[in-house]
MMTF fields as JSON, N, C-alpha, C and O atoms, coordinates in Angstrom:
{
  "mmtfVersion": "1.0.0",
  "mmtfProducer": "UNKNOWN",
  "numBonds": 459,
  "numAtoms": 460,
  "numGroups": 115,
  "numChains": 1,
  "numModels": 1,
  "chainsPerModel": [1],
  "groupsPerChain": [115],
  "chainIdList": ["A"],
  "bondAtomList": [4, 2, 8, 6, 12, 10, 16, 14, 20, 18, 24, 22, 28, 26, 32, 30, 36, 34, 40, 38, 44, 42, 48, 46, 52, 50, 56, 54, 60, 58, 64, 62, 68, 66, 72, 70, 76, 74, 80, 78, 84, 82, 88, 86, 92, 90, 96, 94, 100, 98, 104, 102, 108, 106, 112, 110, 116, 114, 120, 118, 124, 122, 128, 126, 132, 130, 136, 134, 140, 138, 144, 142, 148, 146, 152, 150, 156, 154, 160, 158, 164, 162, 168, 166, 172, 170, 176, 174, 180, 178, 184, 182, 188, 186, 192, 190, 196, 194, 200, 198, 204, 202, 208, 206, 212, 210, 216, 214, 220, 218, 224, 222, 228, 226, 232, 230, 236, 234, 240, 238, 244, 242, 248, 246, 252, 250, 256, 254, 260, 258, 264, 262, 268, 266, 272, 270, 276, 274, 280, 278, 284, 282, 288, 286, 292, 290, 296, 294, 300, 298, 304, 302, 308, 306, 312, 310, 316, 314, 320, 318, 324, 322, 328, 326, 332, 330, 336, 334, 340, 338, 344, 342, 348, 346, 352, 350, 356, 354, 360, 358, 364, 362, 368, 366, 372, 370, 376, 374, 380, 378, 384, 382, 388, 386, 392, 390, 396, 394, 400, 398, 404, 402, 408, 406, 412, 410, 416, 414, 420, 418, 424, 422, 428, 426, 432, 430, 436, 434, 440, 438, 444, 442, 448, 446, 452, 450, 456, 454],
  "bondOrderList": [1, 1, 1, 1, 1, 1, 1, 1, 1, 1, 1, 1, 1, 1, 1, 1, 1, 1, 1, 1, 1, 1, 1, 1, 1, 1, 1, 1, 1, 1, 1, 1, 1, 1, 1, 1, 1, 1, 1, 1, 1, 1, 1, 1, 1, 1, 1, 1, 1, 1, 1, 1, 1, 1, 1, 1, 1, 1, 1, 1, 1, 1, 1, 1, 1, 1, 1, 1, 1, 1, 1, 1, 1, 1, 1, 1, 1, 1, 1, 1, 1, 1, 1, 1, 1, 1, 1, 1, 1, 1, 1, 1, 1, 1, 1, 1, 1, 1, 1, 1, 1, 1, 1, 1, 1, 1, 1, 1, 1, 1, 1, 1, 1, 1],
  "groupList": [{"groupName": "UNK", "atomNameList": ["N", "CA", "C", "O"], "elementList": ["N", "C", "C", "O"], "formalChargeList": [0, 0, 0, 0], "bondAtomList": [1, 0, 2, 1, 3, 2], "bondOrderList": [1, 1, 2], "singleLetterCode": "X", "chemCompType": "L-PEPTIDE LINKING"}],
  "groupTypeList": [0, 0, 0, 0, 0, 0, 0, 0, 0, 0, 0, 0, 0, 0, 0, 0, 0, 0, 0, 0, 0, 0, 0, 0, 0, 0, 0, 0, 0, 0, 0, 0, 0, 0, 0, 0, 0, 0, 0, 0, 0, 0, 0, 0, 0, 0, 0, 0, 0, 0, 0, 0, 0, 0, 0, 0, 0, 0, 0, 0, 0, 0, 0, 0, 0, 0, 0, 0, 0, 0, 0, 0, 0, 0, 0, 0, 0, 0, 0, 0, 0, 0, 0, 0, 0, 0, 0, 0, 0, 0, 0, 0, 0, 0, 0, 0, 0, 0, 0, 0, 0, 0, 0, 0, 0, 0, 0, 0, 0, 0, 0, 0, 0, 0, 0],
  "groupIdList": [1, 2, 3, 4, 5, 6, 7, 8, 9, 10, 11, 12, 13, 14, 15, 16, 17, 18, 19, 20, 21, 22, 23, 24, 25, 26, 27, 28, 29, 30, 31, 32, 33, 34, 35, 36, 37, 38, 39, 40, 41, 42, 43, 44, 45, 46, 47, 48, 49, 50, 51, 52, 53, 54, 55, 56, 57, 58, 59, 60, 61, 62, 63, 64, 65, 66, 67, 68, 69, 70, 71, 72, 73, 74, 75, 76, 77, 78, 79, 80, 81, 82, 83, 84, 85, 86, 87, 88, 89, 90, 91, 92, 93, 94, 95, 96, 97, 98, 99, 100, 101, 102, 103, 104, 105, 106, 107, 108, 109, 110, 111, 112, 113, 114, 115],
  "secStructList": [7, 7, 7, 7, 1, 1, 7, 1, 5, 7, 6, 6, 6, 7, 7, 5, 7, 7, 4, 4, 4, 7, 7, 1, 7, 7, 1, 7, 3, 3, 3, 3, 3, 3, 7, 7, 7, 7, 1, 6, 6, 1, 7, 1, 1, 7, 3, 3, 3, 3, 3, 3, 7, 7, 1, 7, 3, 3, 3, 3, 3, 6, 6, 3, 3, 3, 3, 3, 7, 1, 1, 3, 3, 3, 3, 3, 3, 7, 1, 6, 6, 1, 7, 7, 3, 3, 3, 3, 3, 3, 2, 2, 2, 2, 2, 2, 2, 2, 2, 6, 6, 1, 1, 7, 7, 7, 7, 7, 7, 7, 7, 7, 7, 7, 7],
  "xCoordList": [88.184, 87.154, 86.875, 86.791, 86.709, 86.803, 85.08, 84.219, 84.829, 83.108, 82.918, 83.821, 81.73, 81.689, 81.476, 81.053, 81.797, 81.804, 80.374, 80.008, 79.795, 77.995, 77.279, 76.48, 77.862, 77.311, 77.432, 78.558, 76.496, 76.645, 76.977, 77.933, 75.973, 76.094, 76.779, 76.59, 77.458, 77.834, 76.742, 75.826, 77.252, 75.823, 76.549, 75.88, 76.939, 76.976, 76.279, 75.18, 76.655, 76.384, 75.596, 75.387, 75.129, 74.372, 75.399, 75.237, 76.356, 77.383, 77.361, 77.318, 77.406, 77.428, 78.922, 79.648, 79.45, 80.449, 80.972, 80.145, 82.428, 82.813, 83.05, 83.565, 82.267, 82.116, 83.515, 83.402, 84.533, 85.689, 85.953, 86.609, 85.199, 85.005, 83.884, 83.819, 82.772, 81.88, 81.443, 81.155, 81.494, 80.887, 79.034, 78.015, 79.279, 77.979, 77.073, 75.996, 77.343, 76.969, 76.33, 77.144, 75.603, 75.238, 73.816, 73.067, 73.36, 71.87, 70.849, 69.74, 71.745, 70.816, 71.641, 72.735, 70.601, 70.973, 70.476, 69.27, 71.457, 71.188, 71.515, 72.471, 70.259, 70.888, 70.388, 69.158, 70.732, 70.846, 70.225, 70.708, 69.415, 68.489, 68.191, 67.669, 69.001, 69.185, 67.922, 67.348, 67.302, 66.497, 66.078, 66.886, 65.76, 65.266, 64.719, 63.74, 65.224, 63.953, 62.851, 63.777, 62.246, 60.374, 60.2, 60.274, 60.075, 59.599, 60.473, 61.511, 60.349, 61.583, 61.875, 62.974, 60.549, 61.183, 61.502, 61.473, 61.837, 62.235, 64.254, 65.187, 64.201, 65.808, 66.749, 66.383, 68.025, 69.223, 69.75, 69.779, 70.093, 71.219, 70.746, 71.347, 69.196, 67.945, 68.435, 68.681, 68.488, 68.615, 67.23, 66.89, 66.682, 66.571, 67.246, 67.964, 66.833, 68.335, 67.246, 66.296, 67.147, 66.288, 67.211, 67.993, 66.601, 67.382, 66.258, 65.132, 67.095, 65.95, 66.948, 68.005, 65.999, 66.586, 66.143, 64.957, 67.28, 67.071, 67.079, 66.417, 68.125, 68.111, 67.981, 68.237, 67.347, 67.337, 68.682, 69.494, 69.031, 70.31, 70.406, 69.582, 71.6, 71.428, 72.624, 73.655, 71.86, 72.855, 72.947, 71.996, 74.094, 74.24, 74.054, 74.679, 73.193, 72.98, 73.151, 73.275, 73.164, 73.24, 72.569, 73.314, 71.181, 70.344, 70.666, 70.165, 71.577, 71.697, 71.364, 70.927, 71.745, 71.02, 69.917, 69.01, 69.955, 68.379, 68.603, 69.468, 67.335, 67.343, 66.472, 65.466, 67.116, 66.384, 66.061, 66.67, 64.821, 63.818, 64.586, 65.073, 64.46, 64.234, 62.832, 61.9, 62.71, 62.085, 61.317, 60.139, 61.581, 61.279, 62.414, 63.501, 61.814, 62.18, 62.236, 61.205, 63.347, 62.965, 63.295, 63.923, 63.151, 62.884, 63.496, 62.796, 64.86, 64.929, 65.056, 65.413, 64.73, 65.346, 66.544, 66.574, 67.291, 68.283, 68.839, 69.939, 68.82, 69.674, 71.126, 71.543, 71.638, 73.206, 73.683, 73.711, 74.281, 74.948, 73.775, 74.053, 72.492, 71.767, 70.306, 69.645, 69.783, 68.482, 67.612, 67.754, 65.986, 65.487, 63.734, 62.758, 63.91, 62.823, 62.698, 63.359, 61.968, 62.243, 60.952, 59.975, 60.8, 59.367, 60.01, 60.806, 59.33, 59.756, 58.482, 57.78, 58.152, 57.114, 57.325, 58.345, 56.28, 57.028, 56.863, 56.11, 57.935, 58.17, 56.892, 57.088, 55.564, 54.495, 53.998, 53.458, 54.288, 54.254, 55.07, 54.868, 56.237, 57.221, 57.087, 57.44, 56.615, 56.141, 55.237, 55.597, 54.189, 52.952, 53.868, 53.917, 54.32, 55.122, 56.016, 56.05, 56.784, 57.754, 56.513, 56.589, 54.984, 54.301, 53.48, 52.811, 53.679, 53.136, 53.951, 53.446, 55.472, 56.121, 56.386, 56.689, 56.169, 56.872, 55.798, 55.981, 54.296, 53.027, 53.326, 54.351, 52.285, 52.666, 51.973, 50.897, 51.954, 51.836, 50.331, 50.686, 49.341, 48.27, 48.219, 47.936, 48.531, 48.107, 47.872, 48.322, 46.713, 45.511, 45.598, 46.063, 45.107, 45.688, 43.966, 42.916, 44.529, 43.43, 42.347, 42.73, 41.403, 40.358, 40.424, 40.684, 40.223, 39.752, 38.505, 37.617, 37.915, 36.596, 35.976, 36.437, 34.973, 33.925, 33.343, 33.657, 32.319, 31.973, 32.075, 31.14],
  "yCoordList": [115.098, 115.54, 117.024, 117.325, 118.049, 119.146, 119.765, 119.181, 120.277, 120.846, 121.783, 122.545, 121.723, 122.785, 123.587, 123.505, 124.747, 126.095, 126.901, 127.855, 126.201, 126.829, 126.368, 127.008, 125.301, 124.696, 125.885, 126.339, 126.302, 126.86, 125.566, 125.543, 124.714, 123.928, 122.194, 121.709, 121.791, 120.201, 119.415, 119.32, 118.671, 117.531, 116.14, 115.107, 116.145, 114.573, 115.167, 114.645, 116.66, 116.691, 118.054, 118.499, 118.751, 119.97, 121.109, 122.177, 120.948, 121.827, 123.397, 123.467, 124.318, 125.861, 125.633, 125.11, 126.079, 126.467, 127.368, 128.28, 127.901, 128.907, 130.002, 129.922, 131.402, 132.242, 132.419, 132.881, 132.194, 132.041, 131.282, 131.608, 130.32, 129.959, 129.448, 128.49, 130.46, 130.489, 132.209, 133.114, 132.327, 133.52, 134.053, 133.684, 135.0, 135.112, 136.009, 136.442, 136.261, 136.405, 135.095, 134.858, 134.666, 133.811, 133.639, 134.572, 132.947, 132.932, 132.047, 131.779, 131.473, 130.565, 130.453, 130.69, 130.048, 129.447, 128.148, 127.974, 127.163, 125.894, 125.757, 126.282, 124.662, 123.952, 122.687, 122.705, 121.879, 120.199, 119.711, 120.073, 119.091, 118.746, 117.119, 116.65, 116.476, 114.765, 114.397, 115.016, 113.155, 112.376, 111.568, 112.126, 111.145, 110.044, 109.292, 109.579, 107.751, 106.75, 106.573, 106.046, 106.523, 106.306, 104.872, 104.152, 104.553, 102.738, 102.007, 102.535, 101.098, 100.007, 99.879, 99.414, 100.434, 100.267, 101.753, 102.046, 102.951, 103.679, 103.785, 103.232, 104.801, 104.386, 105.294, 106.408, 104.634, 105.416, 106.085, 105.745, 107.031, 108.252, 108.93, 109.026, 109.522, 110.033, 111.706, 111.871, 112.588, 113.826, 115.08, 115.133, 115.862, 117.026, 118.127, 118.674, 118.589, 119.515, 120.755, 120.448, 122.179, 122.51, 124.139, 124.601, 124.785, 125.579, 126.84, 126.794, 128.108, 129.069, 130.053, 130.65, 129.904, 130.986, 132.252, 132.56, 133.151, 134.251, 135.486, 136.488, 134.815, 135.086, 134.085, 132.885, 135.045, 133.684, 133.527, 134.413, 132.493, 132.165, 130.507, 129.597, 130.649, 129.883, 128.908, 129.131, 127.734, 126.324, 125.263, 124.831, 124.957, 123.717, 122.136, 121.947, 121.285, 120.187, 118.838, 119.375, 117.544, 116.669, 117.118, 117.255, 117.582, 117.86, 119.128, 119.251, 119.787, 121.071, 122.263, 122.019, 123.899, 124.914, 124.677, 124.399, 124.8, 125.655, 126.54, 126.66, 127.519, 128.909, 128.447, 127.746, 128.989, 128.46, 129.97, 130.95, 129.537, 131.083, 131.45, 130.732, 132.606, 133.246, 133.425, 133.742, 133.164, 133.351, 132.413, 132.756, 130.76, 130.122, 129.017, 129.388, 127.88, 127.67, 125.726, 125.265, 124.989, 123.45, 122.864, 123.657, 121.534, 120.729, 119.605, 119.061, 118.976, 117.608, 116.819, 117.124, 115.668, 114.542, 113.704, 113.64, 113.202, 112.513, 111.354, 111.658, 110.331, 108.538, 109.076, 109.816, 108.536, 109.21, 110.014, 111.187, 109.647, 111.391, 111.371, 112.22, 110.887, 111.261, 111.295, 110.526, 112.714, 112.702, 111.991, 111.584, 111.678, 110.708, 111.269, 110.629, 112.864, 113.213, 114.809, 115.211, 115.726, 116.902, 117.704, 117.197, 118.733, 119.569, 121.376, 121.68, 122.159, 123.674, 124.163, 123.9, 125.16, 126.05, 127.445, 127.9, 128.028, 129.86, 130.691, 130.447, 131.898, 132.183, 132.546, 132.822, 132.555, 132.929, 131.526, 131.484, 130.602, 129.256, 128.956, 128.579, 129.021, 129.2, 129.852, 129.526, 130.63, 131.312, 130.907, 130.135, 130.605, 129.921, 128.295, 128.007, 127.752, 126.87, 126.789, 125.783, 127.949, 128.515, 128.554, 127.888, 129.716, 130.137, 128.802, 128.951, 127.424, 126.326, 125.428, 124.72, 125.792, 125.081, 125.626, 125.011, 126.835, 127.7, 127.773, 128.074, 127.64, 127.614, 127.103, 126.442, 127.407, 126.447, 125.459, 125.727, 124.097, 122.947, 122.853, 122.955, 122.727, 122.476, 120.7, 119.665, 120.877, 119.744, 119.191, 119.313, 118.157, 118.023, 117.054, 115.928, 117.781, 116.68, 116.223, 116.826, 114.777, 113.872, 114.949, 115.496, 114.838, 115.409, 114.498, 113.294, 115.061, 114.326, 113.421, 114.164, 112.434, 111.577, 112.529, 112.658, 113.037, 113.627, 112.944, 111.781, 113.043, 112.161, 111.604, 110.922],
  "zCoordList": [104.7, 103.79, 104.038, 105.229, 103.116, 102.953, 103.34, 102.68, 103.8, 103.898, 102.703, 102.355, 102.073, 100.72, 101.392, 102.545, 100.63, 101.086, 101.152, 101.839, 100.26, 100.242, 102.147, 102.831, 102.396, 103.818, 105.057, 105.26, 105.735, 106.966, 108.298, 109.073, 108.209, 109.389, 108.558, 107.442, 109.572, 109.132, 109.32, 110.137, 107.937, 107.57, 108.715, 108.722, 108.986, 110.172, 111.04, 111.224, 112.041, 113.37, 113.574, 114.702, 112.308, 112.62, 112.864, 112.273, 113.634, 114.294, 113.117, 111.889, 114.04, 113.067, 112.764, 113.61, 111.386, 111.333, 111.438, 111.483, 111.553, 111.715, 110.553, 109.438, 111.518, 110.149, 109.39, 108.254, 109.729, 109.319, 107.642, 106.653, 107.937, 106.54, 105.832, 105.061, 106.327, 105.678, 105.151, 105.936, 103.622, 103.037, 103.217, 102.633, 104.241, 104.418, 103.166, 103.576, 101.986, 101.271, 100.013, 99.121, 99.973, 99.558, 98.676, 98.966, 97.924, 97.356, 97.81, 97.347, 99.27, 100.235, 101.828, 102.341, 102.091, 103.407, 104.038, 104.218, 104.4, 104.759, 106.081, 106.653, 106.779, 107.913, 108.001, 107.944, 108.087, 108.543, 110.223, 111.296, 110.078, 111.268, 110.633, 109.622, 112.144, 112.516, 112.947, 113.843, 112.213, 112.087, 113.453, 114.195, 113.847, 114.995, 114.519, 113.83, 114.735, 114.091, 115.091, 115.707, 115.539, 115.916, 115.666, 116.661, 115.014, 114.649, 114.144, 113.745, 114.069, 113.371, 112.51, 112.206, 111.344, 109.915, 109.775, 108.58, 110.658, 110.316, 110.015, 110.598, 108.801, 108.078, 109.212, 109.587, 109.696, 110.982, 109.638, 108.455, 110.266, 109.968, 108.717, 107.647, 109.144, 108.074, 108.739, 109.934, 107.923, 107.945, 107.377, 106.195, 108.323, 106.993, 106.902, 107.74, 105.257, 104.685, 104.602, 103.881, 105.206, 104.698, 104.714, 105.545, 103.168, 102.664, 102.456, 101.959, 103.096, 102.309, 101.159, 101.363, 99.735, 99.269, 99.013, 98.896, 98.904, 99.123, 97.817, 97.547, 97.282, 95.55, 94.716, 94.816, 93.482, 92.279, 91.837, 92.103, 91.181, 90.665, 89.685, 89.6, 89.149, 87.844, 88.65, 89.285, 88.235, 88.817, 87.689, 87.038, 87.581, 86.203, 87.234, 88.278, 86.71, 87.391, 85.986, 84.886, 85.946, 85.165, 84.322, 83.352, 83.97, 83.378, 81.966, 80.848, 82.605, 82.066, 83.239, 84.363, 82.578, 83.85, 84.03, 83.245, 85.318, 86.218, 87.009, 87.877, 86.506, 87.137, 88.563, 88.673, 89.36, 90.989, 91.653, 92.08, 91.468, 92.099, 93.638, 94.511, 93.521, 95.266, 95.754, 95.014, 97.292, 98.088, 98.212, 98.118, 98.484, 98.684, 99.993, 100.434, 100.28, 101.15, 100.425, 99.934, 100.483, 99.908, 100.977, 101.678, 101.62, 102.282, 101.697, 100.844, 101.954, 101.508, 102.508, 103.645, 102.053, 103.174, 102.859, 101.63, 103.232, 103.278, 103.406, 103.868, 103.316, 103.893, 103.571, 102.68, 104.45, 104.359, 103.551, 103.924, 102.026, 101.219, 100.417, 99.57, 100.105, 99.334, 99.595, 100.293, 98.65, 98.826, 98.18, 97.027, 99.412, 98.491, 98.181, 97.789, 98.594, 98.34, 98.619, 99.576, 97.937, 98.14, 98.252, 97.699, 98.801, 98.415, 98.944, 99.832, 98.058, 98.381, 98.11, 97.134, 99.386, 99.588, 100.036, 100.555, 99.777, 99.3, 100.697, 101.639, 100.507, 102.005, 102.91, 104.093, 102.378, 103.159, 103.987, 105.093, 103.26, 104.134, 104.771, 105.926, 104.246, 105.639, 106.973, 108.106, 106.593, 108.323, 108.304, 109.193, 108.124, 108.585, 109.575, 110.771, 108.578, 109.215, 110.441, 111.15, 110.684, 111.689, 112.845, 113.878, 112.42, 113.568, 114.335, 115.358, 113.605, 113.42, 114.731, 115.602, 114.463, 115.101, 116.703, 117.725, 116.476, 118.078, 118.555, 119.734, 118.275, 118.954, 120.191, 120.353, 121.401, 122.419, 122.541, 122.006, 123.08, 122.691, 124.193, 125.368, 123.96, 124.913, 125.553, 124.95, 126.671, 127.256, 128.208, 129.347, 127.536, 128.374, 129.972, 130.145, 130.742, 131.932, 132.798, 133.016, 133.076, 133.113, 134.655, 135.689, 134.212, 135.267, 136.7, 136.703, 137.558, 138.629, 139.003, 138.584, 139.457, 139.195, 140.477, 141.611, 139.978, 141.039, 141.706, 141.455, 142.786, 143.925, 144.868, 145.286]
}
């Protein structure tokens, strides 16, 4: 099976590909981040796809074209080759989001009993 050429990282294993055959000129950028199930009814081999773009650009889909804005950032999720839900928020939330995630994490450790 061939990797599309729009892909930076592989959708099974995250893995970067090689700039070799990937065009770093592009109207996005994607990377793929593996799921963990947590609970039992959570779904195995759940992915997120999350893409920032960088230019606007015109994409033909079932529907007919769509013009797909720049400077936003979409979020899909994944069950194996397909998505089953999507959301995109604009690059000022994105960093709010980024400064959200690299925060450092406070924690609390149990006091000692006085007396």
């Amino acid at each position: 099976m061939e990797q599309p050429r729009e892909h930076r990282f592989c959708p099974s294993c995250g893995t970067r590909l090689p700039w070799a055959i990937v065009l770093r000129s592009r109207p996005k950028m994607t990377r793929w981040f593996r799921g963990i199930p947590v609970i039992s009814s959570d779904v195995p081999d759940t992915a997120l796809r999350v893409s920032r773009y960088l230019e606007e650009f015109e994409m033909q889909a079932p529907e007919g074209s769509v013009r797909v804005p720049s400077h936003h950032v979409r979020f899909s999720v994944w069950v194996e080759d397909r998505a089953v839900c999507a959301v995109s928020i604009p690059d000022d939330e994105a960093e709010a989001l980024a400064g959200f995630l690299q925060a450092p994490i406070a924690v609390e450790r149990p006091t000692a009993p006085t007396g």
